[in-house]
C-alpha positions as CSV (number, residue, x, y, z in Angstrom):
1,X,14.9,2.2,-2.8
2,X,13.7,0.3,0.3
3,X,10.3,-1.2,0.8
4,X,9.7,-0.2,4.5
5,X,7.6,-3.5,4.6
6,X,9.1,-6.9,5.6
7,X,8.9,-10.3,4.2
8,X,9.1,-13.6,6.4
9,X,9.8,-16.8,4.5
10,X,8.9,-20.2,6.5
11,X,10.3,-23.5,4.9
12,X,11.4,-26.3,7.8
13,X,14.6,-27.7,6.8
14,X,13.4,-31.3,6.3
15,X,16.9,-32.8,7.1
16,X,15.5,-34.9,9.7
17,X,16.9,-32.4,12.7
18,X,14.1,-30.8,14.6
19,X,15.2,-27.1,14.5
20,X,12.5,-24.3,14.7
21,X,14.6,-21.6,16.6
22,X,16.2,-20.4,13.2
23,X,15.0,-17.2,11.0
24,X,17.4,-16.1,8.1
25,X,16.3,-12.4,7.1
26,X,17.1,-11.0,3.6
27,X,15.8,-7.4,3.3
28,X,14.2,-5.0,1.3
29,X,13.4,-4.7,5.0
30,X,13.2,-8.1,4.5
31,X,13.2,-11.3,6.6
32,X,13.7,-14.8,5.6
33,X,12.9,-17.5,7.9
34,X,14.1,-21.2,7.1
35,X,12.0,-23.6,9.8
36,X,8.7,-24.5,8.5
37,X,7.5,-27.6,6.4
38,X,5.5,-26.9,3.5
39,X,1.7,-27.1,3.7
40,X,-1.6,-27.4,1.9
41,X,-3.2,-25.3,4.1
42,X,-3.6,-21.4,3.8
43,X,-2.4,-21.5,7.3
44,X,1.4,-21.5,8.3
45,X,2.3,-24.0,10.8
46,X,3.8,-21.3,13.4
47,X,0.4,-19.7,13.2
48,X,-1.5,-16.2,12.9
49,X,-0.9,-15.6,16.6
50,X,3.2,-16.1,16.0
51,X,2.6,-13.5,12.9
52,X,1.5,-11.1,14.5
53,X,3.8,-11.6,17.6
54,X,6.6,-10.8,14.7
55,X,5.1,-8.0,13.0
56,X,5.1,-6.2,16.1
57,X,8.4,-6.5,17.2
58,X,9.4,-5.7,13.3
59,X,7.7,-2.6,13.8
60,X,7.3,-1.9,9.8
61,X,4.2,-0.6,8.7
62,X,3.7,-4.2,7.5
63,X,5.2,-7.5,7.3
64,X,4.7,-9.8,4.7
65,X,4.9,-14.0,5.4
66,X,5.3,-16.3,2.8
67,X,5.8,-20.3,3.1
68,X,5.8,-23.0,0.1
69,X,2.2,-24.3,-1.0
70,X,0.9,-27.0,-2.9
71,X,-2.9,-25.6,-3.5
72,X,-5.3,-28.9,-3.8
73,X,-7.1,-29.4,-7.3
74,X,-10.2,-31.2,-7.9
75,X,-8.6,-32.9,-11.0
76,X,-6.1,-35.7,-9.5
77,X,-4.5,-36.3,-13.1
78,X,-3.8,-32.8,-13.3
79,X,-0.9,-31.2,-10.8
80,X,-1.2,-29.2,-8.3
81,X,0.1,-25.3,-8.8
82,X,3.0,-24.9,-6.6
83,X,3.4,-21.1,-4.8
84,X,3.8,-19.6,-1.7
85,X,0.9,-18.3,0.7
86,X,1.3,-14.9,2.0
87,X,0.0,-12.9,4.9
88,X,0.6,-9.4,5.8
89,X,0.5,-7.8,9.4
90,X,0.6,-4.2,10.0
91,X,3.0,-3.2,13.3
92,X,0.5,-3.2,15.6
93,X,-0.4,-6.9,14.8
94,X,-3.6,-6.2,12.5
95,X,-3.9,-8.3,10.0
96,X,-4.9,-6.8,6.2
97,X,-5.8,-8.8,2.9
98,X,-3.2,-6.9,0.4
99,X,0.2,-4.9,0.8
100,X,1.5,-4.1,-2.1
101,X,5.1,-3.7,-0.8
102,X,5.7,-6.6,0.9
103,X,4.3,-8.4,-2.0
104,X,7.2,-6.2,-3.9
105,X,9.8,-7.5,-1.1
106,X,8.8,-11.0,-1.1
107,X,8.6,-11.6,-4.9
108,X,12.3,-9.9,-5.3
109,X,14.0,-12.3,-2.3
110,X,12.1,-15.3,-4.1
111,X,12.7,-14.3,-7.6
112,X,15.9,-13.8,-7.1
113,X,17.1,-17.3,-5.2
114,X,19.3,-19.4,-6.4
115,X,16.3,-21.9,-7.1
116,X,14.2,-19.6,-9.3
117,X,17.3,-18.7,-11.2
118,X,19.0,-21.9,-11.7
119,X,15.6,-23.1,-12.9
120,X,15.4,-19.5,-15.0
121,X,12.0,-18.9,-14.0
122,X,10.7,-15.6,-13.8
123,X,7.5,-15.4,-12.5
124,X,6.4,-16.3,-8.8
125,X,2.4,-16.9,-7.2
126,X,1.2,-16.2,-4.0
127,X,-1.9,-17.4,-2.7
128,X,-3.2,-14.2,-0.8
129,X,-6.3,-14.8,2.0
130,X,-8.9,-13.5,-0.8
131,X,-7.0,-13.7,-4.3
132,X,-4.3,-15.2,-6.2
133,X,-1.2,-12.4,-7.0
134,X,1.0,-13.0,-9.7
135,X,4.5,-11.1,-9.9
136,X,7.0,-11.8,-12.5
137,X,10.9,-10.3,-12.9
138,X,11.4,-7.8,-15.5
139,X,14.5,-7.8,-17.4
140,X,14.5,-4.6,-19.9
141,X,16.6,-2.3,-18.5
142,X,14.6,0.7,-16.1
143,X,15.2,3.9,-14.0
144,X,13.3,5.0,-11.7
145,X,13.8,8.1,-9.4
146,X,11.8,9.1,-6.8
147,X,10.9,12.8,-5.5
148,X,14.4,12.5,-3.7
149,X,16.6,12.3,-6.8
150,X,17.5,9.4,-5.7
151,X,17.4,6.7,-8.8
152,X,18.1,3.1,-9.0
153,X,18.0,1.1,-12.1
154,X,18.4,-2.7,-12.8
155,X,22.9,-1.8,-12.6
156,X,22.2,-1.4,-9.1
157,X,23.2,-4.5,-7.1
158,X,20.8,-6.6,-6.0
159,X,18.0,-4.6,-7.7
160,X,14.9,-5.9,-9.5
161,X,12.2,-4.6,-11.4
162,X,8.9,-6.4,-10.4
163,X,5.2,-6.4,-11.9
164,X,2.6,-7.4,-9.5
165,X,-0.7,-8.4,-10.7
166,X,-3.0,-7.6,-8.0
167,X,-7.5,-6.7,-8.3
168,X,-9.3,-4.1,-9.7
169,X,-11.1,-2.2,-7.4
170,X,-13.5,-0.1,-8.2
171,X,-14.7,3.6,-6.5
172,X,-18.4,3.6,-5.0
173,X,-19.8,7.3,-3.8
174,X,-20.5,7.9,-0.7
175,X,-24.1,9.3,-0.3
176,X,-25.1,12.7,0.8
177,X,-26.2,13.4,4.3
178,X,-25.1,13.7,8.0
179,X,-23.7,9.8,7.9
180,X,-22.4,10.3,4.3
181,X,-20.2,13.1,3.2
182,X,-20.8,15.2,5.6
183,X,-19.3,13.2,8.3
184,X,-16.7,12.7,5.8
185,X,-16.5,16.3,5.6
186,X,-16.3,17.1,9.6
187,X,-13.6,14.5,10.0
188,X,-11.3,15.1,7.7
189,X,-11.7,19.1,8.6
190,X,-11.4,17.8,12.2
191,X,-7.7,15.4,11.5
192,X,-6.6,18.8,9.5
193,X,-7.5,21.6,11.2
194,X,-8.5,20.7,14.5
195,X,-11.8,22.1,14.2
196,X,-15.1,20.8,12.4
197,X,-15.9,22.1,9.2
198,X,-18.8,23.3,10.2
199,X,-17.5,26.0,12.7
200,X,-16.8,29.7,11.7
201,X,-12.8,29.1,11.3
202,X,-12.1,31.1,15.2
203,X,-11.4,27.4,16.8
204,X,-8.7,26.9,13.9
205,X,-5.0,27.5,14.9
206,X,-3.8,30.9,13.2
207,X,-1.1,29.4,11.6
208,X,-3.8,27.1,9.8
209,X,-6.7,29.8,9.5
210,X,-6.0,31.0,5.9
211,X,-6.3,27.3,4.7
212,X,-8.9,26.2,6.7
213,X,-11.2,29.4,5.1
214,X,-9.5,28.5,1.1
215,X,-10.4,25.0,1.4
216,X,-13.8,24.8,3.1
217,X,-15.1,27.7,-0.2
218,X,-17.1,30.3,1.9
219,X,-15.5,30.0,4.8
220,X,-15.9,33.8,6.7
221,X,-17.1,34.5,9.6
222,X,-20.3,36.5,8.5
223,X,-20.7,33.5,6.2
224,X,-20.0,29.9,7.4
225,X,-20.7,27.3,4.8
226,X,-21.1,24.3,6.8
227,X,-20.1,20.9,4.9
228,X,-19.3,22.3,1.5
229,X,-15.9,22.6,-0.2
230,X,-15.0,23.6,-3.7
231,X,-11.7,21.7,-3.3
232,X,-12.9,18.2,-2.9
233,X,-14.5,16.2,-6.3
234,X,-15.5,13.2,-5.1
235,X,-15.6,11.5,-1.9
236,X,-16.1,7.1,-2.5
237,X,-15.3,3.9,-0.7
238,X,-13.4,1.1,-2.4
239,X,-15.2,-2.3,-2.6
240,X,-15.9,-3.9,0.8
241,X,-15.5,0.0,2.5
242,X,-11.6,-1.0,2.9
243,X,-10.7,2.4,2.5
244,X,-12.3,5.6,2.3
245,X,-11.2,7.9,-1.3
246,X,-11.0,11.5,-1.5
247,X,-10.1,13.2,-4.4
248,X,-9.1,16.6,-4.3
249,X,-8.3,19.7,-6.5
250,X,-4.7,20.0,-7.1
251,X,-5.0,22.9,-5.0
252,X,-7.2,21.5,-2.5
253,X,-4.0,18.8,-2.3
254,X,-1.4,21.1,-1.4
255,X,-3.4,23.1,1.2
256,X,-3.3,20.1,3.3
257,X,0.2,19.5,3.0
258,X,2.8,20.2,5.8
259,X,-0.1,19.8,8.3
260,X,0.7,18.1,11.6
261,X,-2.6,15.4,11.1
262,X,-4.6,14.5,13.7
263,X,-4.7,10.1,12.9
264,X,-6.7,9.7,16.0
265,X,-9.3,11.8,14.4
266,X,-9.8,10.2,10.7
267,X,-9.4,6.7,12.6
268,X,-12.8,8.1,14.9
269,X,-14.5,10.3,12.8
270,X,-16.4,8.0,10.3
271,X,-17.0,4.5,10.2
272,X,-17.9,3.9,6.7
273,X,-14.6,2.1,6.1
274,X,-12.1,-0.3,7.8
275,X,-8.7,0.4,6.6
276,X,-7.1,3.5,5.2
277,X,-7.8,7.2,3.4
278,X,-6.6,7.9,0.5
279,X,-6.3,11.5,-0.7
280,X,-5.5,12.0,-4.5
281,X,-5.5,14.6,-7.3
282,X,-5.0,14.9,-10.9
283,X,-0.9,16.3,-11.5
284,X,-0.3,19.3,-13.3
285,X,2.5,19.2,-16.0
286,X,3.6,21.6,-13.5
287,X,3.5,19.5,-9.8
288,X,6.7,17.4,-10.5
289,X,9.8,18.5,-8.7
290,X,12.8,19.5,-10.6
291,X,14.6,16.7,-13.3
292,X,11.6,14.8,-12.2
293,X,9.6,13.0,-14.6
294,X,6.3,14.3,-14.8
295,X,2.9,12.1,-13.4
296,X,-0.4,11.5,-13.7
297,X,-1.8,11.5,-10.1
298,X,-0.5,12.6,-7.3
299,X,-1.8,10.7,-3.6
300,X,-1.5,10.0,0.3
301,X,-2.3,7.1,2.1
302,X,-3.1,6.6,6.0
303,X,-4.1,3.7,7.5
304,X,-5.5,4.7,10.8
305,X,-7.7,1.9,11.2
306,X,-4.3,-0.8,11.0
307,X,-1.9,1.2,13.2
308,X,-0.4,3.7,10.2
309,X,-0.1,6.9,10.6
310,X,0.9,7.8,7.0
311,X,2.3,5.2,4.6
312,X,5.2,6.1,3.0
313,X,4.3,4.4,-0.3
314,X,0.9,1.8,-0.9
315,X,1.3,-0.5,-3.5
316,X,-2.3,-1.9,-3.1
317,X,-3.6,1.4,-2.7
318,X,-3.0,1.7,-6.2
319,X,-5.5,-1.1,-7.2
320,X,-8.0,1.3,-6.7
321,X,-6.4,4.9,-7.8
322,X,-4.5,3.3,-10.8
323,X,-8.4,2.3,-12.3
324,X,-9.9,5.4,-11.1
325,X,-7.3,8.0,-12.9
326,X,-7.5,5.7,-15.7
327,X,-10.6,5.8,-16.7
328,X,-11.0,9.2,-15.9
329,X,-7.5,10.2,-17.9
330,X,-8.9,7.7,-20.8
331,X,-5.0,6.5,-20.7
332,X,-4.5,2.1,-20.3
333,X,-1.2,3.0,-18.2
334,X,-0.7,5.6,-15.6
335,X,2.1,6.6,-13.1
336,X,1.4,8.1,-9.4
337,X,3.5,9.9,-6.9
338,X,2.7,9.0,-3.7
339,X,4.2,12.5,-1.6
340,X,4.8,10.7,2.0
341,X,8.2,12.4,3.7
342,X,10.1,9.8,1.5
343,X,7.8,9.6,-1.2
344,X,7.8,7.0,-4.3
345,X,6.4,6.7,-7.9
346,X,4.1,3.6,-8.8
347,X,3.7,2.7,-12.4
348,X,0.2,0.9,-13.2
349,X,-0.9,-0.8,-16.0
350,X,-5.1,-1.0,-16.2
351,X,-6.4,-4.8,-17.7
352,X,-9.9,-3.8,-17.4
353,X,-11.3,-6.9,-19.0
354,X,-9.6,-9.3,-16.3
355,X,-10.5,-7.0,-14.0
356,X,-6.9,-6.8,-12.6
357,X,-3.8,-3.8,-12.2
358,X,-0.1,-4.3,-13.2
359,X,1.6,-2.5,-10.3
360,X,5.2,-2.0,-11.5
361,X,8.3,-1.3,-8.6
362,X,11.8,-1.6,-8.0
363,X,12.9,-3.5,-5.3
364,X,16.9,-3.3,-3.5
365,X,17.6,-5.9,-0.8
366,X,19.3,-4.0,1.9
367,X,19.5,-6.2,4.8
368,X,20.1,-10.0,4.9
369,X,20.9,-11.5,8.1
370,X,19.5,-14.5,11.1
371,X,17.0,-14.5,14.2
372,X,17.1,-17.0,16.6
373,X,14.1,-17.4,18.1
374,X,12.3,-20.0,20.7
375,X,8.5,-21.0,20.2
């Protein structure tokens, strides 16, 4: 049930004492701070610098700041929407527009404070560095179980189902040739099985020979089929070449599974896109683990480019894999399994007129507590 991602709330307690050392955490790995004055900038007063200073010493694949908002209108009789700004750092102290998680962590602590309840409002905004996210607290009654077994439903203290209303984004090929999928090709051959794909399968570990020849399709040594592979269906960039999106047979899926991966080598290999990889397949009724309920898609996300190694589960990953399995499914609302070590489902719900995703999850507070700190 946890996050892995952090949240950071600034709001300066305007009670006329001028105290910034204080930071009150409340987890899902989450943080709440209590110490900045809220702005109409997209800026928070402690700065990007500060941010990232935290992140790092969080050391969570990403942590999430939020701080209250009034966002300016052109229309003076009309008032100003009230939210929060958020930011997200990764742990090495790279900043990245979306994270889907910490979004899920900061809505729960906000949705659920004595403020938003009181006033019975269900439904919280962030102002994101590129887009406005919307995420509101659902009330029917849901279980959700992840590959674990492990299942938490809304009986479960301090647990809340979220939906997050976050972009489309769509799924452009990558062209043929050395630059294009080729390279893609090499590197991904290269963070797999050590080797390029282009060599006769001799370079490859043993113990990784017999996939390395089934995935590459005429792998031998009499003949080497440089750049090819039966197992992979499409190879495409999300917009802006934020992350690079491979989508593989089911088979083609499982053969690289259990392989020690070499990050250094998908963060090197091609630079056609700035953020993450994500691997995906179509699910067979089949691929669901025991007393599991069956999916649609089946993924892997690693964000060499940001400092992550592999994400355990990527909520804004799924503004581009909940559209593409869509559409190619013909189905309005489909539900991944994301098969990191600890694994996670993600429900998404396609609005393909507004250009948008419902990304459902269930968030648990775990951790609620206080920094001190010095500026």
């Amino acid at each position: 049930g946890k996050t892995d991602k952090n949240c950071v709330y600034n709001e300066r307690l305007d009670n006329g004492d001028d105290d910034d050392n204080s930071l009150d955490d409340i987890a899902e790995d989450v943080e709440i701070d209590t110490t900045t004055k809220p702005e109409k900038s997209g800026i928070s007063p402690r700065g990007l610098e500060w941010m990232a200073v935290v992140a790092k010493e969080f050391n969570q694949a990403e942590t999430a700041f939020v701080w209250p908002v009034q966002m300016p209108t052109l229309d003076i009789s009309t008032p100003a929407p009230s939210g929060y700004a958020i930011r997200y750092f990764t742990r090495t102290g790279v900043e990245v527009d979306l994270c889907g998680h910490a979004t899920l962590a900061s809505a729960s602590v906000l949705l659920n404070s004595k403020e938003k309840k009181d006033a019975k409002d269900n439904r919280i905004t962030f102002y994101a560095k590129h887009d406005v996210l919307q995420a509101d607290l659902l009330v029917t009654p849901t279980n959700c179980t992840n590959q674990s077994n492990t299942q938490i439903s809304l009986s479960t203290p301090n647990a809340s189902r979220i939906a997050m209303n976050f972009p489309w984004k769509n799924v452009t090929p990558v062209p043929t040739g050395e630059n294009g999928a080729e390279a893609v090709l090499d590197m991904l051959s290269r963070a797999f099985f050590k080797a390029g794909c282009s060599s006769s399968g001799k370079e490859v570990e043993s113990a990784l020979t017999s996939r390395f020849v089934k995935f590459f399709s005429g792998k031998n040594e009499s003949n080497p089929c440089p750049f090819s592979s039966e197992h992979v269906l499409h190879i495409g960039t999300t917009d802006g070449k934020e992350d690079l999106f491979l989508e593989l047979t089911e088979e083609g899926f499982d053969l690289l599974r259990g392989i020690d991966v070499d990050h250094d080598a998908l963060a090197r290999g091609w630079d056609g896109y700035s953020r993450g990889v994500i691997i995906c397949c179509c699910a067979s009724q089949g691929s669901s683990p025991e007393n599991i309920a069956p999916v649609d898609f089946r993924s892997r996300f690693f964000g060499p480019k940001v400092g992550i190694d592999e994400d355990p589960v990527t909520g804004s990953a799924h503004c581009s894999l909940g559209p593409y399995f869509g559409l190619k499914l013909g189905k309005t609302t489909v539900v991944g399994r994301q098969e990191s070590e600890r694994s996670g489902l993600v429900e998404c719900t396609l609005k393909q007129e507004e250009g948008r995703v419902n990304i459902v999850g269930t968030a648990v507070t775990t951790i609620s507590g206080h920094l001190a700190i010095r500026i």
